[in-house]
C-alpha positions as a Markdown table, in Angstrom:
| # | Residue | x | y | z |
|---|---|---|---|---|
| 1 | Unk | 8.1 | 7.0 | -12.1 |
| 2 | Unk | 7.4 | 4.6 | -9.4 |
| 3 | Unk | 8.7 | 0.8 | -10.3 |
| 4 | Unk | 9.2 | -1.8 | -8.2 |
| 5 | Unk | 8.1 | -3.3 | -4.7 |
| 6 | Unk | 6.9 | -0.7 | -1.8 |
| 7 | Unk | 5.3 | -2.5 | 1.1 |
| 8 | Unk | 2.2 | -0.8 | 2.8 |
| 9 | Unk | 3.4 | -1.1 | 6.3 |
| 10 | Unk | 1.5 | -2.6 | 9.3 |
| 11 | Unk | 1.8 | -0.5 | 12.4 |
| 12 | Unk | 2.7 | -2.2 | 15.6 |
| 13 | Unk | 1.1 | -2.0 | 18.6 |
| 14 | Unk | 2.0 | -3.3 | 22.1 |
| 15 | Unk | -0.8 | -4.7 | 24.3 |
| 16 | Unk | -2.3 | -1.8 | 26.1 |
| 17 | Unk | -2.5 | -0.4 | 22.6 |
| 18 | Unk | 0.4 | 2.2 | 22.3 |
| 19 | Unk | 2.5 | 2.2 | 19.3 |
| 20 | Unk | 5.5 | 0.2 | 19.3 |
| 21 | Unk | 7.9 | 2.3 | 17.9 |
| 22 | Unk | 11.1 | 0.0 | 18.4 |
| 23 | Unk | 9.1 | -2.7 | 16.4 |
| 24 | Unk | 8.3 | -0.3 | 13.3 |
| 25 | Unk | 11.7 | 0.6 | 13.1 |
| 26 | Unk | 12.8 | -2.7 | 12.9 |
| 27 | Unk | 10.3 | -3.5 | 10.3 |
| 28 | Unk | 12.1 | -0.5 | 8.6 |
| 29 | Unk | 14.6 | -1.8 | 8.2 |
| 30 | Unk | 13.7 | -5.3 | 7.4 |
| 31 | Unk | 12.3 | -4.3 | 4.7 |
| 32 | Unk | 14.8 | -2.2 | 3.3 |
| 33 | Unk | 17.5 | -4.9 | 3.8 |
| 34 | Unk | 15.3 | -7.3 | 1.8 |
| 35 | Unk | 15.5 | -5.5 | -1.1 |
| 36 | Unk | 11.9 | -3.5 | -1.2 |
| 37 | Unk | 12.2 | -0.2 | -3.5 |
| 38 | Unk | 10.3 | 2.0 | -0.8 |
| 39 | Unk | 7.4 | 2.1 | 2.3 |
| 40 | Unk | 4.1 | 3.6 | 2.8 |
| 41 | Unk | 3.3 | 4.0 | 6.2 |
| 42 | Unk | -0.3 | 4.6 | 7.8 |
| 43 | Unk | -2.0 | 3.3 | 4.5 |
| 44 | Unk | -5.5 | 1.1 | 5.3 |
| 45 | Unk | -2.4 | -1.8 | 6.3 |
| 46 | Unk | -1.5 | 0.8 | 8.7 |
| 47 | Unk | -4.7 | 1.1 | 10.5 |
| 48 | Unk | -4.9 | 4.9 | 9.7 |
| 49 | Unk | -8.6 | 5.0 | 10.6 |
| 50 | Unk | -7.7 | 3.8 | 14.0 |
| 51 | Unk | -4.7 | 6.1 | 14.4 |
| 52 | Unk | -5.3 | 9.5 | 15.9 |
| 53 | Unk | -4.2 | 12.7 | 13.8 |
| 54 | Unk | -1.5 | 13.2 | 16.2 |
| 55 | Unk | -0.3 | 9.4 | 15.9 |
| 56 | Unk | -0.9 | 9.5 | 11.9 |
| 57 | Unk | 2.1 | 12.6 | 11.6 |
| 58 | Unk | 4.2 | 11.0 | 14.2 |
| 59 | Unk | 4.2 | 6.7 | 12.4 |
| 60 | Unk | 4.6 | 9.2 | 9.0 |
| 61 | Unk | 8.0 | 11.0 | 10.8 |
| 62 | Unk | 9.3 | 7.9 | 12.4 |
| 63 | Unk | 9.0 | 5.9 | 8.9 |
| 64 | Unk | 10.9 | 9.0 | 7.5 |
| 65 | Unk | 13.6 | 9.0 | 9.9 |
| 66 | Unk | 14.0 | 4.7 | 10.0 |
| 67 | Unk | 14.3 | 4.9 | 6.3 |
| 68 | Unk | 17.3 | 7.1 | 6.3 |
| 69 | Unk | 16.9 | 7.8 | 2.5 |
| 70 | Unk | 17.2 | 4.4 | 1.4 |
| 71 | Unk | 14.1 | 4.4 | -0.9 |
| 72 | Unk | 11.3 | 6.6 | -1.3 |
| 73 | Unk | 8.5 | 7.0 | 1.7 |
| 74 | Unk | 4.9 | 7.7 | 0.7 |
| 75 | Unk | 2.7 | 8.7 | 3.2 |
| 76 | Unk | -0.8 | 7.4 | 3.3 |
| 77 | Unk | -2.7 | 11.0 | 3.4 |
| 78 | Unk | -5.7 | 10.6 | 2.3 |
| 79 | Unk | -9.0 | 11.3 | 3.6 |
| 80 | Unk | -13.1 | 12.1 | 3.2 |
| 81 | Unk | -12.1 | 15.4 | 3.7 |
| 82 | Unk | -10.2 | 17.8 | 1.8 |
| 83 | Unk | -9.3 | 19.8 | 4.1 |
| 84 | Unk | -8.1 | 16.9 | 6.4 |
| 85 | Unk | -6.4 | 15.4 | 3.4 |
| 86 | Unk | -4.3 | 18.4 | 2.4 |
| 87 | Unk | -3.4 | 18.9 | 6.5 |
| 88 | Unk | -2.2 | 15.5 | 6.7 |
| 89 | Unk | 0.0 | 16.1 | 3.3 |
| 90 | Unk | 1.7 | 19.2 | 4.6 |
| 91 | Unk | 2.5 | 17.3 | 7.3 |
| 92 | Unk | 4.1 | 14.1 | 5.2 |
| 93 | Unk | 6.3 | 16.7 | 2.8 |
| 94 | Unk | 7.4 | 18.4 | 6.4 |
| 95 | Unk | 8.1 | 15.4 | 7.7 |
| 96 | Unk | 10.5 | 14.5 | 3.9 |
| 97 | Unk | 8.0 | 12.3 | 1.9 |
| 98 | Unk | 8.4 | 12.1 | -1.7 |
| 99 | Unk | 4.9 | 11.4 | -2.0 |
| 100 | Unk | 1.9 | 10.8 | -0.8 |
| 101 | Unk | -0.9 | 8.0 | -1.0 |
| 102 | Unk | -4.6 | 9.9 | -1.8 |
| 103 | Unk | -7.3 | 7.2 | -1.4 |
| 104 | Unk | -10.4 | 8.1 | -3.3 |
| 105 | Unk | -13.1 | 9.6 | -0.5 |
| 106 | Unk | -14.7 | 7.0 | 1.2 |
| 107 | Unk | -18.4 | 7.2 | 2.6 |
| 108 | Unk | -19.4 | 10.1 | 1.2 |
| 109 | Unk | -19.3 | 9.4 | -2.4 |
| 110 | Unk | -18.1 | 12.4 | -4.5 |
| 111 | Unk | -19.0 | 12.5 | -8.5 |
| 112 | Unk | -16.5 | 12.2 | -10.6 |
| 113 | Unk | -15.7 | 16.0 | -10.8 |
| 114 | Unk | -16.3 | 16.2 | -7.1 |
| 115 | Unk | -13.5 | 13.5 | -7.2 |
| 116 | Unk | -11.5 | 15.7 | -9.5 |
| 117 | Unk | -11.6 | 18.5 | -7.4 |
| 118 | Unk | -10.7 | 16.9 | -4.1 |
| 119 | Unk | -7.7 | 15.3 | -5.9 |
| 120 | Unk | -6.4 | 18.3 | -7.6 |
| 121 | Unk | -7.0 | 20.6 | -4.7 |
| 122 | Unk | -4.7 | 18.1 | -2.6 |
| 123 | Unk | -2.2 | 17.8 | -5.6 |
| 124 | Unk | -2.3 | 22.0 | -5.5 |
| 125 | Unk | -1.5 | 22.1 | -2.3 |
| 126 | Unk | 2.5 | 20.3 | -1.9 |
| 127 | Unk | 5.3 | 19.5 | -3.9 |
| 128 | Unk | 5.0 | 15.8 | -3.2 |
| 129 | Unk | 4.3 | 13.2 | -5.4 |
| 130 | Unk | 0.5 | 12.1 | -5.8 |
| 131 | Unk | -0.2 | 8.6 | -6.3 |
| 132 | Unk | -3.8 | 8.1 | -6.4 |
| 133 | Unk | -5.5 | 5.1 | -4.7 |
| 134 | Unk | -8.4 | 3.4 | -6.1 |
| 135 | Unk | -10.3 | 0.8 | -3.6 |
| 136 | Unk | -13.6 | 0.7 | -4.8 |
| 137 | Unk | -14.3 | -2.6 | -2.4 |
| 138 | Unk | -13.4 | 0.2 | 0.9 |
| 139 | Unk | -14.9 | 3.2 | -0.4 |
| 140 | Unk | -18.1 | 2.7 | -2.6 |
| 141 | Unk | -16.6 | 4.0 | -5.7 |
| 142 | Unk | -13.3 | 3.9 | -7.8 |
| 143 | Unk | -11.5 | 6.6 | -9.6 |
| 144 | Unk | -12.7 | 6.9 | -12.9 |
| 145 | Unk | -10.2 | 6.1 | -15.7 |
| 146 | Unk | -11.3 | 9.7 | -17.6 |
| 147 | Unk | -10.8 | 11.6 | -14.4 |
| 148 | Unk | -7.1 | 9.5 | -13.3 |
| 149 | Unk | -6.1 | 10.9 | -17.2 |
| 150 | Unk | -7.2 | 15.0 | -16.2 |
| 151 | Unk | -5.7 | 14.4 | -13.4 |
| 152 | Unk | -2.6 | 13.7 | -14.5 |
| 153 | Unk | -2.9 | 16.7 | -17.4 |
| 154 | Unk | -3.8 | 19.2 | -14.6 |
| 155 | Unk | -1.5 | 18.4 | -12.2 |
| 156 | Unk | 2.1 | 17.2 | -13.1 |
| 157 | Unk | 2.5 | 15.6 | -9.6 |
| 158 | Unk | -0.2 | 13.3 | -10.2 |
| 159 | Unk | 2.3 | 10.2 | -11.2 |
| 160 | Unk | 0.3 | 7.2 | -10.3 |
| 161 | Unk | -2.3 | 5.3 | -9.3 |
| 162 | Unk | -2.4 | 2.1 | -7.1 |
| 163 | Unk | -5.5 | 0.0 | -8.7 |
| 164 | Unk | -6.8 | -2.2 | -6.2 |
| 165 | Unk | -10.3 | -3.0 | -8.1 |
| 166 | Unk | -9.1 | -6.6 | -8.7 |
| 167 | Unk | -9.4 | -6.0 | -12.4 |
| 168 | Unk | -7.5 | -6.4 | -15.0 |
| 169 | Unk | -9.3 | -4.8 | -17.2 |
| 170 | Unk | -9.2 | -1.5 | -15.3 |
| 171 | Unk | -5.6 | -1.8 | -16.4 |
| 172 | Unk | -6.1 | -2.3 | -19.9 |
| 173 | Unk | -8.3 | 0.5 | -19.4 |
| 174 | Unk | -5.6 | 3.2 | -17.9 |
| 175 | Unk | -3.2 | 1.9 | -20.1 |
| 176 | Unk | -5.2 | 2.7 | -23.7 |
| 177 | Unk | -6.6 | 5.9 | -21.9 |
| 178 | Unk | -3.5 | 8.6 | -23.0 |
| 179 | Unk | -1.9 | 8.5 | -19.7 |
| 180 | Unk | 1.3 | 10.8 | -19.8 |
| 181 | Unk | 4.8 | 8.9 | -20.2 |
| 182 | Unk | 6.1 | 7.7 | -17.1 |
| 183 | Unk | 2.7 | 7.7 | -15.2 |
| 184 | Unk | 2.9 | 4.4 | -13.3 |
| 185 | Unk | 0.2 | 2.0 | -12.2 |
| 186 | Unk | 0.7 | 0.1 | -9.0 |
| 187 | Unk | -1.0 | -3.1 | -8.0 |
| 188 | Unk | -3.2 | -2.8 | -4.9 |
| 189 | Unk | -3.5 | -6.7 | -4.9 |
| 190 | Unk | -0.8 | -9.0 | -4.1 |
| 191 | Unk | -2.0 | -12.2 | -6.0 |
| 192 | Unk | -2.6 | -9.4 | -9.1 |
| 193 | Unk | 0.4 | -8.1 | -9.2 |
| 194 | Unk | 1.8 | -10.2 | -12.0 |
| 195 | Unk | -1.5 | -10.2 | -13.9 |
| 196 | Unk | -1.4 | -6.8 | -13.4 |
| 197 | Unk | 2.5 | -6.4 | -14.6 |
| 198 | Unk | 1.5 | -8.3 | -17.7 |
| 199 | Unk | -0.3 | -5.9 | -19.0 |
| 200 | Unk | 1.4 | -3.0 | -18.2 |
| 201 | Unk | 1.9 | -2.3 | -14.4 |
| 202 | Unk | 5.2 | -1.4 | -13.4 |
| 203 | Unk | 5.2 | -2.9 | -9.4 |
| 204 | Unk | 2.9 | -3.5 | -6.5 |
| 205 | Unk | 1.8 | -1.4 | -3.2 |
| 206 | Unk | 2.4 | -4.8 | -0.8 |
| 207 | Unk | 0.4 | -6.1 | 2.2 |
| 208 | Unk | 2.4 | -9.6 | 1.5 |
| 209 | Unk | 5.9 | -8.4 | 1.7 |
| 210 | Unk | 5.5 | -6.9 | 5.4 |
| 211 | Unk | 6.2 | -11.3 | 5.4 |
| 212 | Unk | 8.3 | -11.8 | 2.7 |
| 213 | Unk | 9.9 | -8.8 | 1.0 |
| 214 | Unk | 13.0 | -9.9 | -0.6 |
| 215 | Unk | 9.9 | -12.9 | -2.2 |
| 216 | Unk | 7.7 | -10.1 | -3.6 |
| 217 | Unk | 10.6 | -8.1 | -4.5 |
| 218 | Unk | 12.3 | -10.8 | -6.4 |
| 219 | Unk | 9.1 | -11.2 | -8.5 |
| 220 | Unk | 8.6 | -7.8 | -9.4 |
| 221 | Unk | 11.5 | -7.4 | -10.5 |
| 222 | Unk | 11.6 | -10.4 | -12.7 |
| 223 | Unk | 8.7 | -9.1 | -14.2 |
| 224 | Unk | 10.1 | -5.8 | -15.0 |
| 225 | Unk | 13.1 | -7.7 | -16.6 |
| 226 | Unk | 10.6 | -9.3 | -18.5 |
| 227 | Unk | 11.9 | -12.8 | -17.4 |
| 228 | Unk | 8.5 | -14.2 | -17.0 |
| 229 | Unk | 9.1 | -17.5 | -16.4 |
| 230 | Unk | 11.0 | -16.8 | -13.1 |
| 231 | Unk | 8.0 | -14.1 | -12.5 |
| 232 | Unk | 6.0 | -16.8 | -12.7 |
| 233 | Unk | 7.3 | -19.5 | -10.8 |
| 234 | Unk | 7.2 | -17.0 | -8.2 |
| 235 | Unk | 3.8 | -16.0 | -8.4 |
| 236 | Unk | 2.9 | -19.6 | -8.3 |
| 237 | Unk | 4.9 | -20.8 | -5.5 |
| 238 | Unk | 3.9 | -18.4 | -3.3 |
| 239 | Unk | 0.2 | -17.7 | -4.2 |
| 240 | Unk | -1.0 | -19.8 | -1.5 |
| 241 | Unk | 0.0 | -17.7 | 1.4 |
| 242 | Unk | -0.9 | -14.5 | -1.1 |
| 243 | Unk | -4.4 | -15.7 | -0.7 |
| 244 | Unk | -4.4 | -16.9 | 2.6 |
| 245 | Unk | -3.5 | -13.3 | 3.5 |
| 246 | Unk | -6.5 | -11.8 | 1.7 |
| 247 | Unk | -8.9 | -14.3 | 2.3 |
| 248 | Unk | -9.1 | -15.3 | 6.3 |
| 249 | Unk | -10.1 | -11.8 | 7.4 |
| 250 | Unk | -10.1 | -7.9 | 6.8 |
| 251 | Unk | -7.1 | -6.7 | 6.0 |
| 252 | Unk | -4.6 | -5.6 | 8.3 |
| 253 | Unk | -5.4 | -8.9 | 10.5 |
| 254 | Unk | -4.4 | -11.9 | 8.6 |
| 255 | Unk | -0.9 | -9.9 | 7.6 |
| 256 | Unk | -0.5 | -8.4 | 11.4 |
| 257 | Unk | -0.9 | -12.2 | 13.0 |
| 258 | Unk | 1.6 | -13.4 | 10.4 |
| 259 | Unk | 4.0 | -10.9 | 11.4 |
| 260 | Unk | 3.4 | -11.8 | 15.1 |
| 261 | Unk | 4.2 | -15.7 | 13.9 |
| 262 | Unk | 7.3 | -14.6 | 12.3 |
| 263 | Unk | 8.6 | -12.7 | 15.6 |
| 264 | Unk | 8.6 | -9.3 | 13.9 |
| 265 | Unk | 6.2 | -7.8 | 16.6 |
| 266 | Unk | 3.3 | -8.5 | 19.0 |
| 267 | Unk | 0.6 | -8.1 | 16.4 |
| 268 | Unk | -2.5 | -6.4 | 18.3 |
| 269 | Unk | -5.1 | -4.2 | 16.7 |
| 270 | Unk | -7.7 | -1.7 | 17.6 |
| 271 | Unk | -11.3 | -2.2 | 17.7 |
| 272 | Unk | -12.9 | -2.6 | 15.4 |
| 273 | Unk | -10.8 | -4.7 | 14.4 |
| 274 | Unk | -10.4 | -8.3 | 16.6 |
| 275 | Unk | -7.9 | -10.8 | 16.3 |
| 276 | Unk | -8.8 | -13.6 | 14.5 |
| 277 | Unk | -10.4 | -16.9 | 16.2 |
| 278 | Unk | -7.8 | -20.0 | 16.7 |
| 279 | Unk | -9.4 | -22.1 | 13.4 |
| 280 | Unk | -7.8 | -19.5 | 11.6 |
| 281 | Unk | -4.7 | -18.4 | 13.1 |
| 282 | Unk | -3.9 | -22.2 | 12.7 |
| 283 | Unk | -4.6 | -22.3 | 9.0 |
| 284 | Unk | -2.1 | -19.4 | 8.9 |
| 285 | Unk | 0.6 | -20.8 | 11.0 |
| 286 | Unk | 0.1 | -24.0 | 8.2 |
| 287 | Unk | 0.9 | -21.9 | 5.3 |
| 288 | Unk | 3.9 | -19.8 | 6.8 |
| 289 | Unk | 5.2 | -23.2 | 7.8 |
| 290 | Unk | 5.0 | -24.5 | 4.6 |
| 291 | Unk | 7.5 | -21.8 | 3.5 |
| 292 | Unk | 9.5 | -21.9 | 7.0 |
| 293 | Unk | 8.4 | -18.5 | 7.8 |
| 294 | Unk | 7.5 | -18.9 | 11.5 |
């Protein structure tokens, strides 16, 4: 159900630390104009855990409303709480998301039926979409493979999962597991994604193309035409900056001082989270230059 490139959007902030709604809208739209197939706002890119509830509804309407139906809009929703997770859903299908992004709890650790529960109570709950979020490297466990495929037998709106383990072989694993037709599994790592297509994956949830859209669209969608070698050239040419993105600091900052490079907004962050020292940024600004991004 879910092909294609949808870019986990960063959430701007102006310098006293409000949130720049003129600057998301604009990242709206440059995405859409750039050929993404949809958005998913207030996802960890988003900084939800640094967003009040309040300001997590509100980025969640405005991303709605600067979409204006041009591709889908999945709502980052979900929490270490059920309770919390299903509030913030009914909010998101209110506010006219197709679906919603349910991150496996973090912190507390449920077992796998624990997980199972939580998941199915939330998928229960709404008529949106559930695309389930695996992140084991964030939360301290992953979704196991047996409880994604009673997941998606109990609950027809389970449609997906975004797997960013950084394995491969997790996708082998889904895809041999019985998974209905049409379930979809997403890459949660941009420098997987075509690793990940290879062997089944249909797309990629995007941190990279908040910086270069119409790039990561162009090799998804190679990849879904099969035509591998432009896939790969793709993958190839721009795998340095992939990296660079992943590897100078916790995400959202590498990404969030790239967009700042690239003029798309001021690119603060809330503690905890610091902006990164000048060693760095300059590395970055060497790599977007390289590909005449800045």
């Amino acid at each position: 159900m879910y092909r294609g490139t949808f870019t986990a959007l960063v959430t701007p902030f102006h310098p006293d630390g409000s949130i720049d709604e003129a600057a998301f809208r604009k990242l709206v739209d440059f995405q859409f104009d750039n050929g993404v197939t949809g958005i998913v706002p207030v996802g960890t890119t988003g900084e939800s855990p640094t967003l009040s509830y309040d300001e997590h509804k509100h980025v969640i309407r405005i991303a709605v409303e600067a979409a204006k139906g041009r591709g889908p809009v999945i709502g980052g929703t979900g929490a270490n709480s059920t309770d919390e997770a299903i509030e913030l859903t009914a909010s998101a299908e209110a506010a006219g998301c197709e679906a919603v992004l349910q991150v496996a709890p973090y912190y507390n650790k449920p077992s796998a039926e624990g997980l199972f529960q939580h998941f199915k109570a939330v998928a229960n709950s709404t008529k949106c979409k559930i695309i389930l979020y695996s992140v084991p490297g964030r939360c301290g466990i992953d979704i196991p493979v047996e409880v994604t495929v009673r997941l998606a037998a109990a609950c027809p709106n389970v449609v997906s999962i975004k797997e960013a383990g950084g394995s491969v072989e997790r996708v082998n694993q889904l895809m041999s597991a019985g998974l209905p037709e049409g379930f979809t599994i997403l890459s949660g790592d941009d420098s997987l994604t075509l690793p990940f297509m290879a062997v089944g994956a249909t797309g990629v949830i995007s941190v990279a193309s908040n910086v270069i859209p119409r790039q990561m669209s162009d090799l998804v969608n190679a990849a879904l035409a099969n035509d591998l070698p432009a896939a790969r050239a793709l993958h190839l040419k721009y795998y340095p900056l992939l990296s660079t993105l992943m590897k100078l600091d916790s995400n959202p900052v590498p990404v969030k001082a790239a967009m700042a490079l690239a003029g798309h907004m001021e690119g603060g962050l809330r503690l905890p989270m610091i902006s990164m020292g000048a060693d760095k940024i300059a590395e970055l600004r060497a790599v977007m230059a390289s590909f005449n991004l800045l």
